[in-house]
N, CA, C and O atoms as a MOPAC input file, in Angstrom:
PM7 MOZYME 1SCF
protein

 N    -26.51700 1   117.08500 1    18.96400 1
 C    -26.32300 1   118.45100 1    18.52800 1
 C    -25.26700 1   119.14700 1    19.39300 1
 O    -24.40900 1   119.91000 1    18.94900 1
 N    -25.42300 1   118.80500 1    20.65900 1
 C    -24.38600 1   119.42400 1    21.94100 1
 C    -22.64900 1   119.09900 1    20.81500 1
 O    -21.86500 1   120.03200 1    20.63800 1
 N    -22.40200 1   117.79800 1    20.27000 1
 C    -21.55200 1   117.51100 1    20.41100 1
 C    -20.82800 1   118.12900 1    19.20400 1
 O    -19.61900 1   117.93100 1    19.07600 1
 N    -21.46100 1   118.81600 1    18.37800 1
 C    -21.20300 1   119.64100 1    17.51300 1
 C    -20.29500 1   120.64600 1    18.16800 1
 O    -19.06900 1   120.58100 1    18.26100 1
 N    -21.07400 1   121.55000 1    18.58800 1
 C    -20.58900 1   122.75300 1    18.89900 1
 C    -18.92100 1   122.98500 1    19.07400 1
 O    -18.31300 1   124.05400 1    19.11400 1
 N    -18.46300 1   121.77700 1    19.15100 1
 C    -16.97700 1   121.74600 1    19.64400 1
 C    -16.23600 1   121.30400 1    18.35700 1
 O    -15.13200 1   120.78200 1    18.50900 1
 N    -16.64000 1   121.43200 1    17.33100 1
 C    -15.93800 1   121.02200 1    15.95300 1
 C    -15.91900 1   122.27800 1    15.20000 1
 O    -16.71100 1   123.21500 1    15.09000 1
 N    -14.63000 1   121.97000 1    14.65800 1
 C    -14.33200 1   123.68500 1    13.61900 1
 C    -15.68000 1   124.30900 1    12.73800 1
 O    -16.42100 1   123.42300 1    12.31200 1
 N    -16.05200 1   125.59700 1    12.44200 1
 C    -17.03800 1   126.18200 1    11.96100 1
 C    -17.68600 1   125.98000 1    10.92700 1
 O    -18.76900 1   126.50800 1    10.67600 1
 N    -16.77400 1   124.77400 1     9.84500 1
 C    -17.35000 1   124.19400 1     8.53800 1
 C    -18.08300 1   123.41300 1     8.99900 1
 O    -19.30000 1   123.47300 1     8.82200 1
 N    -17.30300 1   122.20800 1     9.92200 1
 C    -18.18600 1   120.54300 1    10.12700 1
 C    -18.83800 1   121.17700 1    10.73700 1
 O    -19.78400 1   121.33200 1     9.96500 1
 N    -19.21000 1   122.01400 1    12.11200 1
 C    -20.05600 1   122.30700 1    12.77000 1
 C    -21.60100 1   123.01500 1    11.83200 1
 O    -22.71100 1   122.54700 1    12.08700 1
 N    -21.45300 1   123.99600 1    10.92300 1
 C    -22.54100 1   124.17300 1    10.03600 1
 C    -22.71600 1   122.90000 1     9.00400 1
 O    -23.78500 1   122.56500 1     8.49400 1
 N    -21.97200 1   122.52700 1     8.88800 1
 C    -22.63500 1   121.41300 1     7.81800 1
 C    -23.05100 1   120.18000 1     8.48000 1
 O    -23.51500 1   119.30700 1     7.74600 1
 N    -22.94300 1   119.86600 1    10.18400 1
 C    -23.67200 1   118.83400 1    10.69800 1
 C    -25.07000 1   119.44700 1    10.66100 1
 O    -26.01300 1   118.95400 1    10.04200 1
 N    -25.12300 1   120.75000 1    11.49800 1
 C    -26.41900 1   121.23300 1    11.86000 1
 C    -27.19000 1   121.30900 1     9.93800 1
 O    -28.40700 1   121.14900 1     9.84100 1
 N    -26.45800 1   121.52000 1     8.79400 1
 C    -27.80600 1   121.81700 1     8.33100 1
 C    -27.92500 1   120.12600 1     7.85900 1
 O    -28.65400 1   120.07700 1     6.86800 1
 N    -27.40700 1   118.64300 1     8.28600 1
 C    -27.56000 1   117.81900 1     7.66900 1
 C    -28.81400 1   117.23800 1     8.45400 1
 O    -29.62900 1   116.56500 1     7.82200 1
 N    -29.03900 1   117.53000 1    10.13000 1
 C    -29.86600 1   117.28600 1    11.19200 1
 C    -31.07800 1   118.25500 1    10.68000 1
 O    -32.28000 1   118.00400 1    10.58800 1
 N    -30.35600 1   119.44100 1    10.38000 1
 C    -32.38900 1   119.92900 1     9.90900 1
 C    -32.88900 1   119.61900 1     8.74900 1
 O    -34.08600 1   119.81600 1     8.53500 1
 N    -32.12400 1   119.12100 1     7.86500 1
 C    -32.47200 1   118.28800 1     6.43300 1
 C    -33.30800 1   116.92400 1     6.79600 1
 O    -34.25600 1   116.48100 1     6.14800 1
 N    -32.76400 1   116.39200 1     7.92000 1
 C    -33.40000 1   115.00700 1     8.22000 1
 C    -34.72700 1   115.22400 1     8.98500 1
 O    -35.79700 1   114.66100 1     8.75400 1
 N    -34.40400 1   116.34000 1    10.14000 1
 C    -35.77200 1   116.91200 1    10.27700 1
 C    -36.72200 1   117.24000 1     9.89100 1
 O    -37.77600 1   116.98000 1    10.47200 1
 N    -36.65000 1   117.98800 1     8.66700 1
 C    -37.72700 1   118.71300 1     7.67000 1
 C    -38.29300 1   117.09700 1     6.86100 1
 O    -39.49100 1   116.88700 1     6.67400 1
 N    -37.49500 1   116.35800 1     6.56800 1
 C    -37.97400 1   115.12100 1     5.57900 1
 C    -38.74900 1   114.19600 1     6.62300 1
 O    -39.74000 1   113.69100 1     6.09600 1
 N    -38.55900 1   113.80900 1     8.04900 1
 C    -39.07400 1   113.19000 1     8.63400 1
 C    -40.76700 1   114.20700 1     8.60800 1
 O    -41.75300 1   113.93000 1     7.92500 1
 N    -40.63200 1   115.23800 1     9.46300 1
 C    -41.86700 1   116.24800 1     9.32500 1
 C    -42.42400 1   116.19400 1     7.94900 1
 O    -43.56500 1   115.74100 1     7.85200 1
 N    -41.88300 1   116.53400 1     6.99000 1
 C    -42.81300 1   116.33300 1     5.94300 1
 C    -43.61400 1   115.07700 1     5.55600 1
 O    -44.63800 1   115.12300 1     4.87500 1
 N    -43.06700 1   113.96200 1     6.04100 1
 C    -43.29100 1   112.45900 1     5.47700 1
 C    -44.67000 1   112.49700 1     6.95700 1
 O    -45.78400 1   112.30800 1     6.46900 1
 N    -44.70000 1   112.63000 1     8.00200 1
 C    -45.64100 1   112.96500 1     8.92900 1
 C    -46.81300 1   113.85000 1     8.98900 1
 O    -47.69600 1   113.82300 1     9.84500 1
 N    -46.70900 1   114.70600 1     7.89300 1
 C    -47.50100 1   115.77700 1     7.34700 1
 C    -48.24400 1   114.98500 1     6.10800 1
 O    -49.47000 1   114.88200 1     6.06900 1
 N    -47.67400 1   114.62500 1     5.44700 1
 C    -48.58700 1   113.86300 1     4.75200 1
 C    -49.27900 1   112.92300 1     4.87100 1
 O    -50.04500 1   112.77700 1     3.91900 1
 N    -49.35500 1   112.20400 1     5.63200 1
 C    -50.01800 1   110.82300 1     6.30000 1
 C    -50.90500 1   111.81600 1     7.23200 1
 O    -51.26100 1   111.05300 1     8.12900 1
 N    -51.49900 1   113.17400 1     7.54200 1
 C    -52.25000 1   113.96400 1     7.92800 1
 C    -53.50500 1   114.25100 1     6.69300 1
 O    -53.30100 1   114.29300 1     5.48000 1
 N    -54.71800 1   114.41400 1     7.33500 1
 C    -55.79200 1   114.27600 1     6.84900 1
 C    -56.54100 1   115.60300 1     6.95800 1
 O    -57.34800 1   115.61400 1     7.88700 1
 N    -56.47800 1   116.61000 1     6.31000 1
 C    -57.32600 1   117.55400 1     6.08900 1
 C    -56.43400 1   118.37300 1     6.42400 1
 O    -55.36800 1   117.85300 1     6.75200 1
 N    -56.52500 1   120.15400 1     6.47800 1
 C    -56.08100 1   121.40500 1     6.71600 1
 C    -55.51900 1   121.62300 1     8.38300 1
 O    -54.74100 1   122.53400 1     8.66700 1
 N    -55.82400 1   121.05500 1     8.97700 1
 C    -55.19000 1   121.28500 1    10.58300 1
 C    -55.29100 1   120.42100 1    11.06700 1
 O    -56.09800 1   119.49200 1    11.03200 1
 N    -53.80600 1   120.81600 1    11.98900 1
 C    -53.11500 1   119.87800 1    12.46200 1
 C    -54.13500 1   119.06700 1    13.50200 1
 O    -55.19300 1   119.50700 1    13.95300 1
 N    -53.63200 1   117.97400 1    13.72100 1
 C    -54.20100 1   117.42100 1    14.93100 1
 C    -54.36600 1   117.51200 1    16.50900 1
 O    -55.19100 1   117.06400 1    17.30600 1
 N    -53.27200 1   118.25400 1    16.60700 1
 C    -53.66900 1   119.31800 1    18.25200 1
 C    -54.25300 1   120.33900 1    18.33200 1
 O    -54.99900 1   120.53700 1    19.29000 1
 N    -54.05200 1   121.39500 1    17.21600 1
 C    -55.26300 1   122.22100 1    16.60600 1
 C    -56.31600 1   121.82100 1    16.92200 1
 O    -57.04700 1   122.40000 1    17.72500 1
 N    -56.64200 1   120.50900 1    16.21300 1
 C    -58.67000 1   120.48200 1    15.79100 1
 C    -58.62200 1   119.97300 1    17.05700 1
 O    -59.82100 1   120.03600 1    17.32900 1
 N    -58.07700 1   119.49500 1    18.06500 1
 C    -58.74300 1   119.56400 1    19.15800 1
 C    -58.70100 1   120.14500 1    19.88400 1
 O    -59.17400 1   119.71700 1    20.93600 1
 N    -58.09400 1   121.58100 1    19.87300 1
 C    -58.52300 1   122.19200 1    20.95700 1
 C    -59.44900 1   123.25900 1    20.17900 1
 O    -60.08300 1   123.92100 1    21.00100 1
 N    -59.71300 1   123.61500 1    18.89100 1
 C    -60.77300 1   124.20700 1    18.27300 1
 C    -61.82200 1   123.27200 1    18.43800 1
 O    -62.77700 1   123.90500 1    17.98900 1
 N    -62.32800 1   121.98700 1    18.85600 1
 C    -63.30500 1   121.56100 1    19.49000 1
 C    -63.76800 1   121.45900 1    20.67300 1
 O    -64.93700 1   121.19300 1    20.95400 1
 N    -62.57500 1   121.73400 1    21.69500 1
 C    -62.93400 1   121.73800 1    22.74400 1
 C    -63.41500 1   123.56100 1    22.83000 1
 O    -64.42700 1   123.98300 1    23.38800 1
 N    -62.40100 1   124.37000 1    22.13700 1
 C    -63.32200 1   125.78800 1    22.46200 1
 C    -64.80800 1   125.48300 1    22.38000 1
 O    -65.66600 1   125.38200 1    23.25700 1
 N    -64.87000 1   125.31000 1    20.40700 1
 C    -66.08000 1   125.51000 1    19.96500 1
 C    -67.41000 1   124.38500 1    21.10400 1
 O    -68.58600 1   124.51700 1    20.76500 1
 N    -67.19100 1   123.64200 1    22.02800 1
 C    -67.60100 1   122.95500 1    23.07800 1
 C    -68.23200 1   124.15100 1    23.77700 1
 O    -69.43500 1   124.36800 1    23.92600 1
 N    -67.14400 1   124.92600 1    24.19900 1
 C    -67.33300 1   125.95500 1    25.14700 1
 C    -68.39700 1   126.91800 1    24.60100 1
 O    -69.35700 1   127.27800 1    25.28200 1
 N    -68.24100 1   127.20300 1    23.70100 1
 C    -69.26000 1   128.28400 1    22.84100 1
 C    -70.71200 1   128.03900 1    23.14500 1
 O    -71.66200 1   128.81300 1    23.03000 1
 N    -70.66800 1   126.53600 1    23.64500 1
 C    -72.78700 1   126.54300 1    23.94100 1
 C    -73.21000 1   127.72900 1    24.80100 1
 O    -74.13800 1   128.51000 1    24.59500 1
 N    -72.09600 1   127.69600 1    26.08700 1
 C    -72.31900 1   128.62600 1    27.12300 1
 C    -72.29300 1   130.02400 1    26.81300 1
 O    -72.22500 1   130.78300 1    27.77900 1
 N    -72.32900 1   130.45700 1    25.81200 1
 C    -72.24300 1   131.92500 1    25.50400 1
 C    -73.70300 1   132.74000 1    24.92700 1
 O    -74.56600 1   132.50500 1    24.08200 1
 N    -73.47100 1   133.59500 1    25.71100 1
 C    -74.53700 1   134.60000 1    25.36500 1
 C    -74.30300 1   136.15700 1    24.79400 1
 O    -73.89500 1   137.08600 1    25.49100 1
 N    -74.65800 1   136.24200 1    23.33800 1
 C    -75.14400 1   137.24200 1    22.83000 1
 C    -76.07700 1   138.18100 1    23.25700 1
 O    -77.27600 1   137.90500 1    23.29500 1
 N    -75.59800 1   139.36100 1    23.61000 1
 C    -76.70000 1   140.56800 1    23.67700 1
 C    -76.35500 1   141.66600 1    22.62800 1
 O    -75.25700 1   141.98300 1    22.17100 1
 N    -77.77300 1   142.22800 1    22.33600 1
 C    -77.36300 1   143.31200 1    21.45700 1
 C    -76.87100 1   144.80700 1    21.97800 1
 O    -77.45900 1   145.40600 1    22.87800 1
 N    -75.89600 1   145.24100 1    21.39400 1
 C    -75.02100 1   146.67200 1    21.74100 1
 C    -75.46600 1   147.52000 1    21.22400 1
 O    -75.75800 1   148.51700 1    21.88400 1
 N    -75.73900 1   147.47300 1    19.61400 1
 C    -76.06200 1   148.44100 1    19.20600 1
 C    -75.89100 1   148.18300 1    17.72000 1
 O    -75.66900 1   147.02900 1    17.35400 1
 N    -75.98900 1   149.32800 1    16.69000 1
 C    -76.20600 1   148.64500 1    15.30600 1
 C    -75.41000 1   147.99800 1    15.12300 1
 O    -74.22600 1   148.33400 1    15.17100 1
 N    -75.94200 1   146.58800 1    14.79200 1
 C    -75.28200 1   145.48600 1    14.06400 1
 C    -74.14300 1   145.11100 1    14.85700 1
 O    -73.16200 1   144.54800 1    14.37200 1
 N    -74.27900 1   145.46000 1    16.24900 1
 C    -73.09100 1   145.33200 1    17.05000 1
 C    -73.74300 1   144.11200 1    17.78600 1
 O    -74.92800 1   143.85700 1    17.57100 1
 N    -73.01400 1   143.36900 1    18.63000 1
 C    -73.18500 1   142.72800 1    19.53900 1
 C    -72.16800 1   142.31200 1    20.74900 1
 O    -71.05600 1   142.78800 1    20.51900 1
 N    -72.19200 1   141.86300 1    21.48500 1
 C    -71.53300 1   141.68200 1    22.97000 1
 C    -71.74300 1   140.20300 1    23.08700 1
 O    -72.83500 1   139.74800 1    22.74800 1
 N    -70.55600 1   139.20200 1    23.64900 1
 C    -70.69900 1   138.06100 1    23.95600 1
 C    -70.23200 1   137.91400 1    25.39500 1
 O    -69.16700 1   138.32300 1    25.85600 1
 N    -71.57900 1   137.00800 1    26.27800 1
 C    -71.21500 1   137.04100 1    27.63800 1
 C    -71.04700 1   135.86500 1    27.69600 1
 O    -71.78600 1   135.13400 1    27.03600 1
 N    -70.02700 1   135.32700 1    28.50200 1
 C    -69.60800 1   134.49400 1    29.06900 1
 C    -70.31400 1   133.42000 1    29.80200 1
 O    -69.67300 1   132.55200 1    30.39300 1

């Protein structure tokens, strides 16, 4: 990409959008071979929170309110 930058303003936009064309098709082809709604670094760190969540304690505040302690 560096080596772009030094080529007249046509080749230089038409390398960059041929590199994010190849980008987006590689990502998409990787996205599909994915299994359910979120991503895979996602669901694990939404498991490692939801891990964390045993340790939590609910007290009541007030109507229908509540407070979560740590």
């Amino acid at each position: 990409m560096v080596h772009t930058r030094s080529k007249p303003i046509v080749t230089m936009m038409e390398e960059i959008r041929l590199y994010l064309m190849k980008r987006w098709a590689t990502n998409r082809t990787k996205s599909q071979s994915l299994s359910g709604n979120i991503c895979p670094k996602i669901k694990s760190r939404l498991k490692k929170e939801s891990q964390l969540t045993k340790y939590w304690i609910p007290c009541w505040s007030a109507n229908k309110i509540f407070e979560v302690r740590h």
